[in-house]
N, C-alpha and C positions, 0 to 999 in steps of 0.2 A: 504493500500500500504506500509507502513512503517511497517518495521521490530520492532518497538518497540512502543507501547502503554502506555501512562502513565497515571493511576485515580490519579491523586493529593489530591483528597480528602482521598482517604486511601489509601494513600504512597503504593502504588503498582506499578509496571511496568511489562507489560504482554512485555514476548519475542516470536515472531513470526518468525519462522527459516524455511527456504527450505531448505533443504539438495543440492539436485542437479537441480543447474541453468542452464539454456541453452542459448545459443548465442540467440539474438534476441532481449527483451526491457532490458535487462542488457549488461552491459559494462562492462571493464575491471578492473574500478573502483569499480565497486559495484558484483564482484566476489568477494563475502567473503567466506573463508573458514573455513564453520560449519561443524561438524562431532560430531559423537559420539567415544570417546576412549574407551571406553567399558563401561557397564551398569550402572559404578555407576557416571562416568566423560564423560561430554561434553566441547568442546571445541567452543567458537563464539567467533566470530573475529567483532569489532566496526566499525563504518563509521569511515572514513579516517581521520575526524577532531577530534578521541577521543585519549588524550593521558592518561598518568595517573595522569599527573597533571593540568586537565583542569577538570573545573566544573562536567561533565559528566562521566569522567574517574574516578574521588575520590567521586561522586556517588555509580559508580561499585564495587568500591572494597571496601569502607565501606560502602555498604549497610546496614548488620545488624545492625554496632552502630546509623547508621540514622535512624534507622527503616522501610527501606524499603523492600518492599517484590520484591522478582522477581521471574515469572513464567514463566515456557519454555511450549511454543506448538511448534510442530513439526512435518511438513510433508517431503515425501520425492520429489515430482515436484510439482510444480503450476498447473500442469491439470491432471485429470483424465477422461479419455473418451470428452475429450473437455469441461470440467466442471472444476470450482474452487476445485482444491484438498483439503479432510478436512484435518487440523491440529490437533493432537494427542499431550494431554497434559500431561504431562509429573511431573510435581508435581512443587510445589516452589525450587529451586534455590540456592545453598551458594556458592558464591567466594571462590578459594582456592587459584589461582594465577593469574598473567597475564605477559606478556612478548612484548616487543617493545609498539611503539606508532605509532598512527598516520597509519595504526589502530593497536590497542590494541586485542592484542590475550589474551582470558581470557579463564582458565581453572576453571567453576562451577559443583561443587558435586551435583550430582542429587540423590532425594530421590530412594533407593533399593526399590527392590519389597519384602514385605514384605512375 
């Protein structure tokens, strides 16, 4: 159910994104707006309670000097044909920026296709 996974054991944080939410078990609160900016930039946006300088926020953005890894999967709705939609992974993750708080709009470089 959560958008975000953590193994603690190997500093990883898997990120799990719907693109397009529909009215019904989200609220207006938890319409985040994810997008792709184009192939090589994606855009996710935090829960409400992440600033940049709350534990969770100076996670995100120095991830690499912490050494964590962050992976994006990515579908585009919660169902297909009445079925849990699969999530399409997308590669590891690097912070390039972020903007407001509370939530926190973060703009991550995604691996090009080679």
């Amino acid at each position: 159910r959560e958008g975000v996974y953590r193994i603690k054991t190997m500093n990883t944080e898997l990120l799990f994104v719907t693109l397009y939410k529909t009215e019904g078990k989200f609220n207006a609160s938890t319409m985040y707006h994810d997008y792709f900016i184009n192939e090589q930039l994606f855009h996710w946006q935090s829960q409400n309670a992440t600033t940049p300088a709350s534990k969770r926020g100076e996670e995100i953005i120095h991830h690499q000097a912490r050494g964590i890894d962050l992976h994006l999967f990515v579908r585009n709705e919660k169902l297909t044909a009445g079925k849990a939609a699969p999530f399409v992974y997308h590669g590891k993750v690097t912070y390039r920026s972020h903007q407001g708080a509370g939530p926190m709009s973060v703009t991550f470089d995604v691996p090009g296709a080679a």
